[in-house]
N, C-alpha and C positions, 0 to 999 in steps of 0.2 A: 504494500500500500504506500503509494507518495500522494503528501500533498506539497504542491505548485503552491506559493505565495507572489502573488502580482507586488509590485513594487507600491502598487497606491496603498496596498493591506499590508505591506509590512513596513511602511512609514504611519498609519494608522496603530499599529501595535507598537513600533516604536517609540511613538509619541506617549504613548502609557507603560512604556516596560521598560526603562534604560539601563543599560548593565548586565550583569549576567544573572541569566533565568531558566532554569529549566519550564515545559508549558507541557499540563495538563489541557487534552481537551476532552473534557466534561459534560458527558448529558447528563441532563436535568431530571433526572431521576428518582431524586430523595434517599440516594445509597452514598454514603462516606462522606469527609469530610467539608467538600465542597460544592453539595449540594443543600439547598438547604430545606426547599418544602418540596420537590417536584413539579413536572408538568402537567395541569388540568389540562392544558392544552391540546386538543387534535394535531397539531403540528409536532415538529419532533424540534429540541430547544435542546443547543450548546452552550459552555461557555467555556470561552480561553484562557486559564486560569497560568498565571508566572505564582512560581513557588521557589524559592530558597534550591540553586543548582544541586545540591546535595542532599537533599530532602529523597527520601523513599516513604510510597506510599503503596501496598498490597492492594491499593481497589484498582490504580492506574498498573496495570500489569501486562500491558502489550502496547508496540510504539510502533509510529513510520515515520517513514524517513521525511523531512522536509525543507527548505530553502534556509529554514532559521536553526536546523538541528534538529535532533528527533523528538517526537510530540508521544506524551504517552496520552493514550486513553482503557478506559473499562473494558476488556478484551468482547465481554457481550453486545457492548455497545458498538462493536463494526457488526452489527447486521443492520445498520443506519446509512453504514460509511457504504463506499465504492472504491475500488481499484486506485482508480486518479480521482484526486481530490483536489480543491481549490480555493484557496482565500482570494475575494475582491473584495473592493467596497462601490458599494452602488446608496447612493443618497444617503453617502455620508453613514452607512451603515458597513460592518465586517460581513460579507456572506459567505457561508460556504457552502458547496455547489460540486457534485459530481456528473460523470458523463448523461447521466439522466436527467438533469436537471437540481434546482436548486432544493439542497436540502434545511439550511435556513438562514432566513433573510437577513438575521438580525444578534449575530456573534457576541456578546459584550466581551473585554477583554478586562482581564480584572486581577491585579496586583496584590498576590497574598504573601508577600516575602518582609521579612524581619527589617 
């Protein structure tokens, strides 16, 4: 699994995460630490989470590869993902977005490090 990060979404992440970061990405699921109620939602809801580079977390237990370094997420939560994956940002929003289309529109990126 790779995700692609366009340069307008990783100056958008940049602007919130400077320095060194390892990144959780996080569905919204109400499982571990950085979730915190879940999604009611019909849509399927991520978030970009920067944690402390040397932080180990057993819920984030599977990574791919990507432009910023490798991204861990919930090994159950790639039945969300796709093969190639994709950060943009579209109206000022982080999307992410595989060959089928977008899976969601509206990424926050959100700095949990000491």
């Amino acid at each position: 699994m790779k995700l692609t990060i366009t340069d307008a979404a990783k100056e958008k992440i940049q602007n919130k995460v400077q320095g060194d970061a390892k990144f959780f990405l996080s569905l919204d699921d109400g499982v571990g630490n950085y979730s915190d109620a879940g999604s009611c939602a019909i849509d399927t809801s991520f978030d970009l989470i920067a944690v402390d580079p040397d932080l180990e977390d057993k819920d984030f237990n599977a990574s791919m590869d990507s432009d910023l370094g490798p991204i861990y997420y919930k090994d159950y939560s790639g039945s969300f993902l796709e093969q190639n994956l994709k950060f943009d940002v579209m109206y000022n929003a982080l999307i992410l977005s595989g060959d089928s289309g977008m899976i969601d529109g509206n990424v926050p990126v959100i700095d949990k490090r000491k």
